[in-house]
Backbone as CSV, one residue per row, in Angstrom:
resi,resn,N_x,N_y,N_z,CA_x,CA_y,CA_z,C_x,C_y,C_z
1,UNK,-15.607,28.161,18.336,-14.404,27.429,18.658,-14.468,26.061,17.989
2,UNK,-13.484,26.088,16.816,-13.031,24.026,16.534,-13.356,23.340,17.270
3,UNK,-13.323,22.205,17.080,-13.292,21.120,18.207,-12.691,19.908,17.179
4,UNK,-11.357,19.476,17.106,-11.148,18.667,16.524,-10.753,17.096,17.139
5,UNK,-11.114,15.453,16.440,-11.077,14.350,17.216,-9.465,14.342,16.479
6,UNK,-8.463,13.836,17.491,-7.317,12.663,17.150,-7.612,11.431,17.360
7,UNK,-7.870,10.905,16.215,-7.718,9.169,16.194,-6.702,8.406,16.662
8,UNK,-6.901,7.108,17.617,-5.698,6.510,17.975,-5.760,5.242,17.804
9,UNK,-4.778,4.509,17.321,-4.759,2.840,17.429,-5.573,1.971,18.801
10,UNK,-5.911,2.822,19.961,-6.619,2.553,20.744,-8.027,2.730,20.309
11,UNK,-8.115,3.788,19.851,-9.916,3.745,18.972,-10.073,3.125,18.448
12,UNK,-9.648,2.532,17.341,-9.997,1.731,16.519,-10.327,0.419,17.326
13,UNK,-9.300,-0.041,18.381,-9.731,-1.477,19.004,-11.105,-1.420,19.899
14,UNK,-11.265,0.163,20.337,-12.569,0.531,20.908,-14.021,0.075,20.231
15,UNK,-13.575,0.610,19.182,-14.998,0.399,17.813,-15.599,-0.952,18.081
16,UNK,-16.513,-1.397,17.548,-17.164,-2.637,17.416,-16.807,-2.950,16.134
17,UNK,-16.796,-4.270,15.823,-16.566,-4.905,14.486,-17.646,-4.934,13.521
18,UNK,-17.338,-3.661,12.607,-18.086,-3.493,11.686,-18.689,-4.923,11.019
19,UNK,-20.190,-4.803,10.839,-21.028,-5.520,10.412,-21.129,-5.809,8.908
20,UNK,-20.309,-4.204,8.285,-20.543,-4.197,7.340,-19.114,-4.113,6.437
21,UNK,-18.968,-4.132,5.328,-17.279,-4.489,4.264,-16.930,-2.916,4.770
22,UNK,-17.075,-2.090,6.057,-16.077,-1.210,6.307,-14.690,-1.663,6.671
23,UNK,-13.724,-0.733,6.123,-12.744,-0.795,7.099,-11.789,0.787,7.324
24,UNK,-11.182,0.915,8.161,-10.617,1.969,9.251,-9.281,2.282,9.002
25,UNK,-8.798,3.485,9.140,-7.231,3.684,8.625,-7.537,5.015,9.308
26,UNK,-6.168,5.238,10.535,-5.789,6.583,10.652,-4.689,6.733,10.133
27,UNK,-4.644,8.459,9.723,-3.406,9.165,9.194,-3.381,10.305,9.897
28,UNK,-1.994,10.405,10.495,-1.823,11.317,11.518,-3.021,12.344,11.908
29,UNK,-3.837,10.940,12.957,-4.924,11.447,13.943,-5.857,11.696,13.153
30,UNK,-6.149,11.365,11.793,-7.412,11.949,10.740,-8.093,9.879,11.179
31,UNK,-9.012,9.795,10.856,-10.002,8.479,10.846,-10.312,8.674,9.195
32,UNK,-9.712,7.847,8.235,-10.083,7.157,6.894,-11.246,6.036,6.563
33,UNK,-12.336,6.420,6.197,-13.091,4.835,6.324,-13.605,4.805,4.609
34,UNK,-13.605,3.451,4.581,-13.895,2.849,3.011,-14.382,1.952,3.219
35,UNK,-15.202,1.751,2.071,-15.921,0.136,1.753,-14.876,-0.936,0.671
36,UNK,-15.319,-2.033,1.197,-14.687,-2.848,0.707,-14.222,-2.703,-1.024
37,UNK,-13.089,-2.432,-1.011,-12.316,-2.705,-3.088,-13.503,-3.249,-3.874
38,UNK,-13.410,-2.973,-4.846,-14.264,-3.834,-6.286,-13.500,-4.756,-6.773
39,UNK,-14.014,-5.778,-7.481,-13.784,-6.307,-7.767,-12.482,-6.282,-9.190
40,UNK,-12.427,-5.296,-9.455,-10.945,-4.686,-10.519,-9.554,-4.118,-9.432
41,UNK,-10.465,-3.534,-8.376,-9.241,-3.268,-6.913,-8.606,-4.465,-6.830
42,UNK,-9.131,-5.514,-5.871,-8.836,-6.958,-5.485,-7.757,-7.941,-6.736
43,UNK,-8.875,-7.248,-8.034,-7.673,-8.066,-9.075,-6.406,-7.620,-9.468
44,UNK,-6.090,-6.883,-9.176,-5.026,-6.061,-9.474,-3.853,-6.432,-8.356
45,UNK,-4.718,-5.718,-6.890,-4.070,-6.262,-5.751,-3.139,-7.852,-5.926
46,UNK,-4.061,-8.423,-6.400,-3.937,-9.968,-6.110,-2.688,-10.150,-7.563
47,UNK,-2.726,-10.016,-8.680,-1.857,-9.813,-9.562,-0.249,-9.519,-9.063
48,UNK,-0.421,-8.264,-8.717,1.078,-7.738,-7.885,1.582,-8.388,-6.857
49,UNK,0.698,-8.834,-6.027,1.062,-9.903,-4.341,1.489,-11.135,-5.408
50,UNK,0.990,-11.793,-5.719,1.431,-12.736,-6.832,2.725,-12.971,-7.371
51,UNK,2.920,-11.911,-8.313,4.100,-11.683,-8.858,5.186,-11.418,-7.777
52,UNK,5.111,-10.692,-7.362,5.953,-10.327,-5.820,6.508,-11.534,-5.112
53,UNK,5.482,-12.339,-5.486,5.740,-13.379,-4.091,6.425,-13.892,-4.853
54,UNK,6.016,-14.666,-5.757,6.928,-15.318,-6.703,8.082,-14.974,-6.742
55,UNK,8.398,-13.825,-6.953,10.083,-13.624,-7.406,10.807,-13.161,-5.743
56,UNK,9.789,-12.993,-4.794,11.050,-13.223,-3.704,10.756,-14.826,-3.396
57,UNK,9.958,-15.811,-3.644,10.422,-17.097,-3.353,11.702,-17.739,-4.458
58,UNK,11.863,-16.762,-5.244,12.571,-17.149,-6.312,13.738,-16.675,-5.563
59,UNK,14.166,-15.151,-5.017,15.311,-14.864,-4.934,15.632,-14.866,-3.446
60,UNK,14.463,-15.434,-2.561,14.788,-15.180,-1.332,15.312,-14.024,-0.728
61,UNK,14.366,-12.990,-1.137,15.047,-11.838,-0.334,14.350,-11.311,0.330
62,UNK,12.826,-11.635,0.375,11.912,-11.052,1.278,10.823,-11.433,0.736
63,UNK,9.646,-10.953,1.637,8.578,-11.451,1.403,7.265,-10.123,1.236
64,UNK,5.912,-11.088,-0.155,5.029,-9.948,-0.434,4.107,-10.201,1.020
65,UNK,3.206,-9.181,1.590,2.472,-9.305,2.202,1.032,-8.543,1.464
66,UNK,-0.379,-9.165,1.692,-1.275,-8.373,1.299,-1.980,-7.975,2.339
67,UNK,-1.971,-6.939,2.185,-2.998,-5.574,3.566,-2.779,-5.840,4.600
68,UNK,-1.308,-6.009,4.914,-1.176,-6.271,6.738,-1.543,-4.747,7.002
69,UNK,-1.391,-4.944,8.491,-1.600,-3.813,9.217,-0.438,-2.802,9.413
70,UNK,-0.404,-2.075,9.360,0.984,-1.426,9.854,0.968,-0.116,10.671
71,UNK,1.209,-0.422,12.032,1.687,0.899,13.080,2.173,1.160,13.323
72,UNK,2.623,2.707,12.833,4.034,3.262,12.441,3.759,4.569,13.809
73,UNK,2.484,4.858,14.499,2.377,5.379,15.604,0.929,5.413,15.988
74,UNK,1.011,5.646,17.229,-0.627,5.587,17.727,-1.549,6.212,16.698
75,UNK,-1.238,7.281,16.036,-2.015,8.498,15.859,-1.816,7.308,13.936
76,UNK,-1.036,6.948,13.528,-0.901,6.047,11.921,-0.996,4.803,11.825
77,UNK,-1.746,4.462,11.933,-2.853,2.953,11.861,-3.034,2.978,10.062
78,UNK,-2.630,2.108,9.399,-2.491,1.665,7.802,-2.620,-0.034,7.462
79,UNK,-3.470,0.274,6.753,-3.717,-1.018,5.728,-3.111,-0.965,4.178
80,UNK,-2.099,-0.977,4.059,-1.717,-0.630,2.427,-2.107,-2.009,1.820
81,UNK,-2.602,-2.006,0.283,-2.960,-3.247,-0.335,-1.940,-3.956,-0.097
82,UNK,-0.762,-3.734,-0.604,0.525,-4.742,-0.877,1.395,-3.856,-0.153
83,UNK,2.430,-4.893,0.098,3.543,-4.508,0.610,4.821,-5.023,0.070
84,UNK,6.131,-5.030,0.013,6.869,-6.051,0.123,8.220,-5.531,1.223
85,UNK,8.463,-6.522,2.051,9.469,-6.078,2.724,11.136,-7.092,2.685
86,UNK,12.229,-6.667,2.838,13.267,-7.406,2.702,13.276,-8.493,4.226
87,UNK,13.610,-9.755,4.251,13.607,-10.809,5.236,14.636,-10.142,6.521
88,UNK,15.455,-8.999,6.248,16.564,-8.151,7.336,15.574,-7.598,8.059
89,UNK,14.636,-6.583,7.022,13.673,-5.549,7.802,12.682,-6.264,8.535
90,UNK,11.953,-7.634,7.947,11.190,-7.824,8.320,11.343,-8.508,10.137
91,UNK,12.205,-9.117,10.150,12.672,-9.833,11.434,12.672,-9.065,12.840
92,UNK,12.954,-7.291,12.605,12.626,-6.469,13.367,11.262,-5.977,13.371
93,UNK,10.639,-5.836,12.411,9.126,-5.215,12.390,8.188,-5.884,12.721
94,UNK,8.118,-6.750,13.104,6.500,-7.424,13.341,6.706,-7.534,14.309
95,UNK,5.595,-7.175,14.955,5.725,-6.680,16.765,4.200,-8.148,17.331
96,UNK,4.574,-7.748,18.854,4.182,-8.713,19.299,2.508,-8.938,18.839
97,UNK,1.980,-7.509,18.583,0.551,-8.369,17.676,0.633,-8.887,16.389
98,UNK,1.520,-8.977,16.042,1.850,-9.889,15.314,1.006,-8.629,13.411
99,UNK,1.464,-6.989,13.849,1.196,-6.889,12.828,2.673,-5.503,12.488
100,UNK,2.587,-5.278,11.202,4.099,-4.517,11.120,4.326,-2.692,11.944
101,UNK,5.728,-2.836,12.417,5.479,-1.339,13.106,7.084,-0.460,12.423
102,UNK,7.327,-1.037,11.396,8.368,-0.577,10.738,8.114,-0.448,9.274
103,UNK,8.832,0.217,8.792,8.049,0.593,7.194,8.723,-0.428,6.177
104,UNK,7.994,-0.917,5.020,8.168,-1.734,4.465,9.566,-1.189,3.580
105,UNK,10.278,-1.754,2.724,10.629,-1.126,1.372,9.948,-0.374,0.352
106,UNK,8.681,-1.346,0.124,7.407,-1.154,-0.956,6.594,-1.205,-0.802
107,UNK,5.342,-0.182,-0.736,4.143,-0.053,-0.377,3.447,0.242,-1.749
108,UNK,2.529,-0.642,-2.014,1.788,-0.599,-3.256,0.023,0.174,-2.718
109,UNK,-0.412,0.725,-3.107,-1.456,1.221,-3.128,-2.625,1.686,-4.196
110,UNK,-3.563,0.032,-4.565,-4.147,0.206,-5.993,-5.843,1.255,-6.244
111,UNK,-5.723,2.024,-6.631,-6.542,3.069,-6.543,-7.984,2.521,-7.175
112,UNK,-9.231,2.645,-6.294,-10.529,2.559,-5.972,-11.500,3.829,-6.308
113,UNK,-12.291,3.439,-7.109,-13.159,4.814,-7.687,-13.799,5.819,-6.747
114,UNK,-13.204,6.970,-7.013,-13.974,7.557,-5.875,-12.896,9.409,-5.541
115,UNK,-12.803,10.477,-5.186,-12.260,11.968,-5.341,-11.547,11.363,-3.890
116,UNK,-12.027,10.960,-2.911,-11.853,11.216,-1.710,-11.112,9.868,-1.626
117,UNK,-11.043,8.698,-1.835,-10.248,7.849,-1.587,-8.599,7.663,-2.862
118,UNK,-9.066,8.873,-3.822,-7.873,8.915,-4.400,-7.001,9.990,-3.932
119,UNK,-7.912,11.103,-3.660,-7.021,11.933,-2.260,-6.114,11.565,-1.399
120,UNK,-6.950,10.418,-0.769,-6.277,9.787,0.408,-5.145,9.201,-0.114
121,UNK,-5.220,8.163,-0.660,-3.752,7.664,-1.680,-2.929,8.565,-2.240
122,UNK,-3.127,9.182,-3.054,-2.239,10.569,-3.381,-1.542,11.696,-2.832
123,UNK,-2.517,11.408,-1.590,-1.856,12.886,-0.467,-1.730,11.879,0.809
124,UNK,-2.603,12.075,1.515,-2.198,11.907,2.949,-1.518,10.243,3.460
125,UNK,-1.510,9.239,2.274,-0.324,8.067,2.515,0.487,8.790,2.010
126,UNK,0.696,9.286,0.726,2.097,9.727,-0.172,2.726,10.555,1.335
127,UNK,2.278,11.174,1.921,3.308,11.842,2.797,3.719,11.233,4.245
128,UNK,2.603,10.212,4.227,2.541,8.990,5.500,3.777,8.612,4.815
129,UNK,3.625,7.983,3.745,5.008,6.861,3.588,6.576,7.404,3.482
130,UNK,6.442,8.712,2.712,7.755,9.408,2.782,7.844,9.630,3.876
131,UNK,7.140,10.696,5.130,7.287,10.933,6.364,8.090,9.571,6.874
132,UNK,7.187,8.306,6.844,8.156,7.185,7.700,9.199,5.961,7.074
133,UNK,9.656,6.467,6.093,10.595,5.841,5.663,10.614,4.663,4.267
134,UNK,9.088,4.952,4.163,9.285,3.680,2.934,9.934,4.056,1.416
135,UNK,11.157,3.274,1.233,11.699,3.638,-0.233,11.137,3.616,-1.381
136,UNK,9.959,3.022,-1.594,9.639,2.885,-2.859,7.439,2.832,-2.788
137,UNK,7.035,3.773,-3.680,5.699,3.862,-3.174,5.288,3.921,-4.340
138,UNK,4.181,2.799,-4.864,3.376,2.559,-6.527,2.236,2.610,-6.078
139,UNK,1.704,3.722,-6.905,0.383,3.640,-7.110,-0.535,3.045,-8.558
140,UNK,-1.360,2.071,-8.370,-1.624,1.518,-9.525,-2.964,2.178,-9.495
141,UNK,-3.244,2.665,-11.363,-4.320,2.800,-11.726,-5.491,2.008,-12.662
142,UNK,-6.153,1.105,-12.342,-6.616,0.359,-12.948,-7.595,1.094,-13.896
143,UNK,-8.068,2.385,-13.867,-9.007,3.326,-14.378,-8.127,3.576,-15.800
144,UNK,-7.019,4.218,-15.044,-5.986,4.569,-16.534,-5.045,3.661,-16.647
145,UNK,-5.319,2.011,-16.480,-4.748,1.283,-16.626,-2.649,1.647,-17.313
146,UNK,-2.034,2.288,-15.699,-0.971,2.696,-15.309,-0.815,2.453,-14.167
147,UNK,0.419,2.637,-13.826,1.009,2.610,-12.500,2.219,4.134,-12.401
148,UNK,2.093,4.340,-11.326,2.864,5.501,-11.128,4.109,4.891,-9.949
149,UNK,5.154,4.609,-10.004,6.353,4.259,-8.947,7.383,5.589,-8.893
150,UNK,7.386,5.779,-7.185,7.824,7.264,-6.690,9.156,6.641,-5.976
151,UNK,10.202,7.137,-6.302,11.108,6.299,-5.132,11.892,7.777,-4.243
152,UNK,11.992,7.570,-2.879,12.653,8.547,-1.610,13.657,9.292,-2.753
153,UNK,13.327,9.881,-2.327,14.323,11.667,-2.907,14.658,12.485,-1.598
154,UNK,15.540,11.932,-1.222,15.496,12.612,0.339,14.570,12.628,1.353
155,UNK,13.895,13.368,2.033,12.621,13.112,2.998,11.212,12.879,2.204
156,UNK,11.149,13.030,0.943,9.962,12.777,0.109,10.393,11.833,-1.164
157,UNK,9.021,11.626,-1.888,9.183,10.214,-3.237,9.242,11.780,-4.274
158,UNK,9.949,10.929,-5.158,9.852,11.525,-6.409,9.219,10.662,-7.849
159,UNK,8.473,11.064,-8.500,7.986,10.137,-9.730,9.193,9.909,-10.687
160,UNK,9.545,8.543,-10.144,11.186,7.824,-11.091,10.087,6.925,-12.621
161,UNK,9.256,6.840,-12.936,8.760,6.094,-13.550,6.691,6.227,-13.729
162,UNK,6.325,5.957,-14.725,4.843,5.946,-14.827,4.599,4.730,-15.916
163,UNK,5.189,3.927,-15.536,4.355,2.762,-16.983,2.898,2.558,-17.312
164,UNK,2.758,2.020,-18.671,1.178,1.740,-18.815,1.379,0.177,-18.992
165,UNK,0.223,0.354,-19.553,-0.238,-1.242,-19.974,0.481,-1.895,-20.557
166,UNK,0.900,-1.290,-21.640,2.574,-2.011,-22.478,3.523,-2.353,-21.932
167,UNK,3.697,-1.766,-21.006,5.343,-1.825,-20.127,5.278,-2.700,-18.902
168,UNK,6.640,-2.771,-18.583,6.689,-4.182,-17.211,7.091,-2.904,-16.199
169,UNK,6.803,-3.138,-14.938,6.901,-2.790,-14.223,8.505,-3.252,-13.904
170,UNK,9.375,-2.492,-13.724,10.841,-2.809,-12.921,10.930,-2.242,-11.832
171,UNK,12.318,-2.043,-10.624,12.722,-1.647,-9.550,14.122,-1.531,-9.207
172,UNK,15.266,-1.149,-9.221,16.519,-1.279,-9.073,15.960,-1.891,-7.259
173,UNK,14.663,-1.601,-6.275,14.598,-2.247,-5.055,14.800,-4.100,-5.109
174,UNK,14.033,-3.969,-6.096,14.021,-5.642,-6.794,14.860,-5.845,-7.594
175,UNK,15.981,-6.118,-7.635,16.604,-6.687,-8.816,15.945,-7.822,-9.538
176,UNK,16.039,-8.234,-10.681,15.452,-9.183,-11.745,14.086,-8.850,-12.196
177,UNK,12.829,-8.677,-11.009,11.843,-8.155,-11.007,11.471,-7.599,-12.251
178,UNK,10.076,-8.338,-12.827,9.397,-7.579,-14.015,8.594,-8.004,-14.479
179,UNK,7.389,-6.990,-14.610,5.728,-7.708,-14.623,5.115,-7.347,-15.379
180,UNK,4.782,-7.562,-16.625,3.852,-6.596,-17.545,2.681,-5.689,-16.846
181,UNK,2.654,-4.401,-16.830,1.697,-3.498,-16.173,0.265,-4.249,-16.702
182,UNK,0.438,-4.648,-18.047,-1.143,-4.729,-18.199,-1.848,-6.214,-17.891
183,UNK,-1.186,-6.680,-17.206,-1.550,-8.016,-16.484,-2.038,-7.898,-14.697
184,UNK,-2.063,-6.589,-14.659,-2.952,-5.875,-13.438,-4.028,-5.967,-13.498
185,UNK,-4.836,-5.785,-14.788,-5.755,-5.273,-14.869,-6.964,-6.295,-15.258
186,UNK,-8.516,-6.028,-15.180,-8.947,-6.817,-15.876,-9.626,-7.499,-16.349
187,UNK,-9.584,-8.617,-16.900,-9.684,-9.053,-18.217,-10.960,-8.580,-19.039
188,UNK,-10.536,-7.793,-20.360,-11.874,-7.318,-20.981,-12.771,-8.572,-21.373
189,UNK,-12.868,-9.401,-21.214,-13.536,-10.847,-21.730,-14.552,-11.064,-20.258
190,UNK,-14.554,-10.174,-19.444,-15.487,-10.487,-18.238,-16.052,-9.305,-18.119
């Protein structure tokens, strides 16, 4: 006989505070654990939150967040790298712990070496985020220095776009918005 665990946003507050660069992510009732990004993860991350921020302080339409929390249900506890959400959505979503329980617009998710944590990004968020509503879902590859942007096709994303290194990243979500892909990545001089 199986015996299978459901993970809950209550477990996780159960746990003790890892000692070590772990951190924790359920997806419907599965427990995700990873070690802390590399140092090409983080730069990338930090690149896009950047740019992001910039052009909604520019257009005032919302704001980037990096790796908030987001509980979209007991059983879906998420850390996405980046986020960006519109200043309408956001005013309803941040709940009294003060972390998000409504789905962003844009969930960025920059991919970390490894079968099982690109799994996780590829499958079980890709269907987390369509399942709860987020319009627009990029996955950046700093390996194949690309990005892949999926936007809602009805109850699921569809691949609207794959730029590389040459190309700027755009969004009809963002109007003006546009970032050279290969300024993600980086720098071969280090």
């Amino acid at each position: 006989m199986a015996f299978s665990v459901r993970w809950t946003s209550a477990d996780l507050e159960a746990l003790p505070d890892p000692l070590d660069d772990t951190r924790y992510e359920i997806i419907d009732g599965e427990l995700f654990v990873a070690k802390q990004p590399t140092l090409e993860h983080q730069y990338a991350c930090g690149q896009l939150y950047g740019a992001l921020q910039a052009w909604s302080e520019q257009t005032g339409l919302g704001l980037a967040v990096f790796a908030p929390g987001i509980i979209f249900a007991e059983d879906d506890n998420v850390a996405p790298d980046v986020v960006w959400m519109s200043r309408r959505r956001l005013r309803t979503a941040v709940g009294a712990d003060r972390k998000l329980h409504e789905p962003p617009e844009l969930v960025v998710e920059v991919l970390s070496p490894g079968p099982s944590i690109e799994r996780r990004d590829r499958d079980a968020k890709f269907k987390l985020y369509a399942r709860r509503g987020v319009e627009e879902y990029w996955i950046v590859d700093p390996g194949q220095r690309r990005a892949e942007l999926f936007r809602r096709d009805g109850p699921t994303f569809r691949l609207a776009e794959s730029p590389d290194a040459e190309t700027d990243l755009q969004s009809p979500l963002l109007p003006g918005f546009k970032h050279p892909v290969g300024r993600l990545f980086w720098p071969d001089e280090f």
